[in-house]
C-alpha positions as CSV (number, residue, x, y, z in Angstrom):
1,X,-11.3,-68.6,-58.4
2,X,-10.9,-65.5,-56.4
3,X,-9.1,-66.3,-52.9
4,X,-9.9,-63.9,-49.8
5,X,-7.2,-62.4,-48.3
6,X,-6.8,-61.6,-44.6
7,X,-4.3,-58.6,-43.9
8,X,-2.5,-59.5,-40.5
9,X,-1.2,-56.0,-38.8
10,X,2.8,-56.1,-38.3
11,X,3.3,-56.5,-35.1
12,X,4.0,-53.7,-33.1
13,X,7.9,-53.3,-31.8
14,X,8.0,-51.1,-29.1
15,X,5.0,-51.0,-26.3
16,X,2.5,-48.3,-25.7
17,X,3.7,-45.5,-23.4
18,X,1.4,-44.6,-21.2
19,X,0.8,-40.5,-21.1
20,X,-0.8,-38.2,-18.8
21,X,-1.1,-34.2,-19.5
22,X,-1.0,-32.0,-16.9
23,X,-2.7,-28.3,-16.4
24,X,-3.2,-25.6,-14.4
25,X,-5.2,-22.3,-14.1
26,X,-5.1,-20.2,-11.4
27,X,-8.8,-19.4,-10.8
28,X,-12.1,-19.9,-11.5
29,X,-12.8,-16.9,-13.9
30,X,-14.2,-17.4,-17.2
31,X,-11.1,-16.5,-19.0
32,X,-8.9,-19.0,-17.4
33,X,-11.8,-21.8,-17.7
34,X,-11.3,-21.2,-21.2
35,X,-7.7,-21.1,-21.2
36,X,-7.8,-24.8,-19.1
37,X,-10.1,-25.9,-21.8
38,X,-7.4,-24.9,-24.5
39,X,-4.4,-26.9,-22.5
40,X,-6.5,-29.8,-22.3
41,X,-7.3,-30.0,-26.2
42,X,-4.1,-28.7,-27.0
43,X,-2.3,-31.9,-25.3
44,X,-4.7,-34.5,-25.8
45,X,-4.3,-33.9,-29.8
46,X,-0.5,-33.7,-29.1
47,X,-0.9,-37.0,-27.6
48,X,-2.8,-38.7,-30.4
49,X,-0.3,-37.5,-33.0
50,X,1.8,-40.1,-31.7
51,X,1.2,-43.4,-32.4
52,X,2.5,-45.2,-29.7
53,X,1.4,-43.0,-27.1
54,X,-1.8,-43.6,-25.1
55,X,-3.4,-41.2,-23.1
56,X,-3.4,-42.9,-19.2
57,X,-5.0,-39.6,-17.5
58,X,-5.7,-36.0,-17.0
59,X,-4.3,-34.1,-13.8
60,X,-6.1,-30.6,-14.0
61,X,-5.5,-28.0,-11.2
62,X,-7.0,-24.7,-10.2
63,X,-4.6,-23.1,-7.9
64,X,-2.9,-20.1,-7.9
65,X,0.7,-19.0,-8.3
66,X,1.6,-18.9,-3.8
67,X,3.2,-21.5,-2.5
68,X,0.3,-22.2,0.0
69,X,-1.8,-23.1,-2.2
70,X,-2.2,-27.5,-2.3
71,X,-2.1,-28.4,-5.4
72,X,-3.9,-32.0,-5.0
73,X,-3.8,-33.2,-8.8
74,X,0.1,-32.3,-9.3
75,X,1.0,-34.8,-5.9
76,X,-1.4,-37.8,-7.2
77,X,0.2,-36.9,-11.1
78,X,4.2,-37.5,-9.4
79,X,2.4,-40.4,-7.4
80,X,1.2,-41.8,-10.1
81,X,4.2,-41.8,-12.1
82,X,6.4,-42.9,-9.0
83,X,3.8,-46.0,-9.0
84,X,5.1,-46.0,-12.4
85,X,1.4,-46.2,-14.1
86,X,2.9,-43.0,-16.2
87,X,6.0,-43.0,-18.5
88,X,5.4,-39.5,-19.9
89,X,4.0,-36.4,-18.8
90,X,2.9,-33.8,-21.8
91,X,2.4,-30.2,-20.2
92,X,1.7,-26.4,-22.1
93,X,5.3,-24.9,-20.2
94,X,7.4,-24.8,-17.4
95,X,4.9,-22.1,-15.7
96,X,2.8,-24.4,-15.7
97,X,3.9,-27.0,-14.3
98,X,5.9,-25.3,-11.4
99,X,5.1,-22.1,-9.4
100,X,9.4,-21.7,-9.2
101,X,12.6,-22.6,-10.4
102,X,12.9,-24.4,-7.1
103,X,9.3,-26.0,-6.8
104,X,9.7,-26.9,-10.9
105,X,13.2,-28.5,-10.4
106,X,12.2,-30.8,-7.3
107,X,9.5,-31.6,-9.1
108,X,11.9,-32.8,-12.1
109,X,14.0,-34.4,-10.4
110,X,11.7,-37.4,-8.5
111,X,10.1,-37.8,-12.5
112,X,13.6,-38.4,-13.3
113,X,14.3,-40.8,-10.8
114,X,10.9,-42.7,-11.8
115,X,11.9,-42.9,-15.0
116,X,9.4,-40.8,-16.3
117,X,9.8,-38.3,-19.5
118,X,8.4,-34.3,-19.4
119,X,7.8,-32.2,-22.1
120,X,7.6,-28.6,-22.2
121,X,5.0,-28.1,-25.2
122,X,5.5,-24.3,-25.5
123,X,9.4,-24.1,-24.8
124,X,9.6,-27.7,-26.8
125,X,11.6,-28.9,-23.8
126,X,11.9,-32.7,-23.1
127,X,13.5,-34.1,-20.4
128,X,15.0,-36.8,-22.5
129,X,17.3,-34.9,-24.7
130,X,18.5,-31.9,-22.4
131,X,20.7,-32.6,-19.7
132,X,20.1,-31.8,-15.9
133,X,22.3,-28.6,-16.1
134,X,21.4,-27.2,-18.9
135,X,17.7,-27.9,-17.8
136,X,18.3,-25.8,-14.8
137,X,19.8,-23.3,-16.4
138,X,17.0,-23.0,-19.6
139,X,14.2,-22.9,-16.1
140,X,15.7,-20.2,-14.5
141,X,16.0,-18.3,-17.5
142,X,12.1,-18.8,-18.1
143,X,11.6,-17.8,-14.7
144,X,13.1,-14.4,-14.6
145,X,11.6,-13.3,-17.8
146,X,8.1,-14.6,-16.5
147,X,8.7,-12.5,-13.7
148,X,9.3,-9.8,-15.8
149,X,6.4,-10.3,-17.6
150,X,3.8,-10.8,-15.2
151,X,5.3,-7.3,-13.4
152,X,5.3,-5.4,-16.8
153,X,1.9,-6.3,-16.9
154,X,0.5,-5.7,-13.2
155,X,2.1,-2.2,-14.0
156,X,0.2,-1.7,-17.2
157,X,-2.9,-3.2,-15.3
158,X,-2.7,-0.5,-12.6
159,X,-2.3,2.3,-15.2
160,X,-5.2,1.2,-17.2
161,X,-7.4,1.0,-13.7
162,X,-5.6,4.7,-12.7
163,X,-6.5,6.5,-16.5
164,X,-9.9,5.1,-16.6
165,X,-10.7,6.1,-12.6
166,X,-11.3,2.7,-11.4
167,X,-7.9,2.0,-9.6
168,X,-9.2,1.0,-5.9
169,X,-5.8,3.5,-5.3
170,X,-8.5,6.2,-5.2
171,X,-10.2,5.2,-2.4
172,X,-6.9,3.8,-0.6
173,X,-8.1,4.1,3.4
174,X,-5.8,6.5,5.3
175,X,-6.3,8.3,8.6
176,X,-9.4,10.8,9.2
177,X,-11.3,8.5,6.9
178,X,-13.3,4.8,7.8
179,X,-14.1,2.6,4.6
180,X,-17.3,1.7,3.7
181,X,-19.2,-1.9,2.5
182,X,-18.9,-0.6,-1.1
183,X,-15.3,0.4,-0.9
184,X,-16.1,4.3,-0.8
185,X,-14.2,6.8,1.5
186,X,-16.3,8.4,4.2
187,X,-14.6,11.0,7.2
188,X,-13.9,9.3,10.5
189,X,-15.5,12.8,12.5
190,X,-13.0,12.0,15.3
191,X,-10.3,11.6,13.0
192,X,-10.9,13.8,10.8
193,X,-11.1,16.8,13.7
194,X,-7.3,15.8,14.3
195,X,-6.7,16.8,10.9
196,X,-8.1,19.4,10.7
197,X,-6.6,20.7,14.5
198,X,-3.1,19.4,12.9
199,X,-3.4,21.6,9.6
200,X,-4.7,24.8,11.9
201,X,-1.4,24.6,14.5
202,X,0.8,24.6,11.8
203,X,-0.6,27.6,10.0
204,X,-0.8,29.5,13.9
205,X,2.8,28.9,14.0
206,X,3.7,25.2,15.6
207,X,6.2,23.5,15.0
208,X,6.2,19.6,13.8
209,X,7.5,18.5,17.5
210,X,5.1,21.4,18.8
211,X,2.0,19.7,17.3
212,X,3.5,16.0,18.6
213,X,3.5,17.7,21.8
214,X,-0.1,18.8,21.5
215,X,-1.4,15.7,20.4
216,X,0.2,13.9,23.5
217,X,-1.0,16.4,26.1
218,X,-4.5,16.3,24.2
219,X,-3.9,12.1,24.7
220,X,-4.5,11.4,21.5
221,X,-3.3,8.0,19.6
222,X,-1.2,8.0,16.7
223,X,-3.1,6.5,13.4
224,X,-1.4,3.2,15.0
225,X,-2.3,3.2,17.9
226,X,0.7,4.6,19.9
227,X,0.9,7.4,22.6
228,X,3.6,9.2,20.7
229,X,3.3,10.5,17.2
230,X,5.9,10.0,14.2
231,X,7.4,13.2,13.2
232,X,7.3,11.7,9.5
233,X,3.7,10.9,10.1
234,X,2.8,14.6,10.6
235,X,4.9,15.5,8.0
236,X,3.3,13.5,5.2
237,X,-0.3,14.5,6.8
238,X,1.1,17.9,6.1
239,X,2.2,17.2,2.5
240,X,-1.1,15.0,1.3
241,X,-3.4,16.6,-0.9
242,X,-6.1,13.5,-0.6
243,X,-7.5,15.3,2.6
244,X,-8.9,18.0,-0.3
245,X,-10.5,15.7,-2.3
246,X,-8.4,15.2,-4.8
247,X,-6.4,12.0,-5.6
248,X,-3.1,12.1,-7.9
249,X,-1.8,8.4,-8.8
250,X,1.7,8.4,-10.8
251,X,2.0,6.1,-14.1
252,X,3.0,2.8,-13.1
253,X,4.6,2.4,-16.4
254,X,5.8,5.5,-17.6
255,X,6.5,7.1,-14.1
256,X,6.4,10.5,-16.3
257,X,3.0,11.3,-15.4
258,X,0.2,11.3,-13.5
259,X,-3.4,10.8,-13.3
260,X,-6.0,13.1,-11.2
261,X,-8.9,12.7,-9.6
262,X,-10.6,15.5,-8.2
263,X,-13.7,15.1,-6.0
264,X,-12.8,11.5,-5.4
265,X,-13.4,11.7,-1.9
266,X,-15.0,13.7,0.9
267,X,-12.7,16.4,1.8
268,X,-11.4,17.3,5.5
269,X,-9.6,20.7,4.6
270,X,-9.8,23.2,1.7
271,X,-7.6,23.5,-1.2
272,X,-6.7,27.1,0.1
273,X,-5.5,25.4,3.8
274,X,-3.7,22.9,1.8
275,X,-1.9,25.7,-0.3
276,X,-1.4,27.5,2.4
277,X,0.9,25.1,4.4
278,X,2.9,24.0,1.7
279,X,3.3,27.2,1.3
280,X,4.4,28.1,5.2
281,X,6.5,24.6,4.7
282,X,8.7,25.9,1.9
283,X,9.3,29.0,4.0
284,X,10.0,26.9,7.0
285,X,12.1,24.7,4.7
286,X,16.2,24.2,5.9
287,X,17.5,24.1,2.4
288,X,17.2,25.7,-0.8
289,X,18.0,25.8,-3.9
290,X,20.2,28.5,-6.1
291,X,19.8,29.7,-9.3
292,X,22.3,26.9,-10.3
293,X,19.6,24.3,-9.1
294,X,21.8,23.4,-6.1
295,X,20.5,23.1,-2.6
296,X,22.0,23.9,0.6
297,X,21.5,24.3,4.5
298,X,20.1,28.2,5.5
299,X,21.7,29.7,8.4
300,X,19.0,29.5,10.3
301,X,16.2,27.1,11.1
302,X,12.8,27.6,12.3
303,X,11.7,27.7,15.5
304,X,7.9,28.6,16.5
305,X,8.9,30.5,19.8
306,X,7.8,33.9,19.5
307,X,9.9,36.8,19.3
């Protein structure tokens, strides 16, 4: 006669370690909703791959990169695991899990005092085989070339925006101009009669200080609000070819060339004033250059008394 056999499971040796994953986004756009959704079914398989793991809870934060930012789910996740309800923490990489080396290793080192186990899915980092130095060491080395990345990419970002004619560069607010709801460039009248008076003096013969004193007899503000004007202030007035209209933004990546924009905003002067006084400004210029290419000092400098 056939017996019925009950199969008793072995007895399990070691405990279940309670897990929690932790990840972060830095806003609310659709492409880093989707990117959270990724950690959080990238870990939670992670964590059932291992058989003694079980996962406790889910610490899930939408904050950005500054320091001021709270980030409310990281403190209850080291809370947590100081209450030592959490012996491991699974998270996608060191970036993150801390905004810097300094907030990452802090962070580090009250889990290592609580006994609690991190790893580093992406770097395959874990706490509990790399020693404290070398931890700080492989961090910082994560960090810089993080940095690295995230500023070759703002640069590439801001050359994309400057070929395409988007770059809110374009329509950067600078004096003779007032900014409007939709981001557009309109002339300040006020403003933009000082311009024009500035670029006039200079072709009738002032001088930089000459047209400071001017604007100071005529009481007129500098663009910050002071009595006296900057002498570098007029001089880059004098040298910007925005107030025609047109809008030149250098290559953030290659810094070889540039990207024009003509029309882009109202303009306060013509193209022929604006030739014309960079044209009177080489002439006024005290250096130039040889047929070597080298510059020197003239013997003379300018003066807008009349002789």
């Amino acid at each position: 006669m056939e017996k019925n056999v009950f199969y008793i499971p072995a007895k399990r040796t070691e405990p279940y370690k309670n897990v929690g994953i932790y990840c972060r986004v830095s806003s609310f756009e659709k492409n880093q909703l989707n990117s959270l959704s990724a950690q959080i079914s990238s870990l939670t398989r992670s964590v059932g791959n291992v058989e003694q793991w079980k996962l406790t809870d889910t610490f899930i934060d939408i904050a950005s990169a500054k320091g001021d930012v709270p980030r409310r789910e990281f403190e209850r996740m080291l809370k947590e695991c100081e209450d030592h309800r959490i012996s491991v923490i699974l998270t996608k990489s060191i970036s993150r899990f801390g905004r810097d080396t300094v907030d990452t290793l802090e962070a580090l080192k009250r889990l290592k005092e609580a006994g609690v186990r991190v790893i580093f899915v992406e770097e395959s980092l874990d706490t509990d085989s790399v020693d404290n130095e070398l931890m700080i060491t492989i961090i910082e080395s994560f960090a810089q070339a993080e940095n690295e990345s995230r500023s070759e990419n703002i640069r590439m970002g801001l050359s994309k925006r400057a070929a395409i004619g988007t770059s809110g560069l374009y329509t950067r607010r600078l004096y003779g101009y007032q900014k409007c709801k939709d981001g557009t460039l309109i002339i300040d009248e006020r403003q933009g009669k000082v311009v024009r008076d500035i670029y006039r003096w200079y072709l009738d013969g002032a001088s930089v200080i000459g047209i400071i004193k001017k604007l100071s007899d005529a009481g007129i503000p500098s663009p910050t609000g002071k009595e006296k004007w900057n002498k570098r202030g007029i001089e880059k007035m004098l040298m910007n070819e925005k107030y025609t209209g047109t809008v030149t933004l250098l290559d953030s990546v290659t810094q070889d060339r540039a990207y024009q924009m003509k029309d882009c905003i109202p303009p306060i002067i013509t193209e022929s004033e604006f030739r014309a006084v960079q044209k009177e400004r080489a002439k006024r210029s005290n250096v130039e250059v040889d047929e070597n290419g080298n510059t020197q000092r003239k013997n003379k400098k300018y003066s807008s008394k009349k002789k």
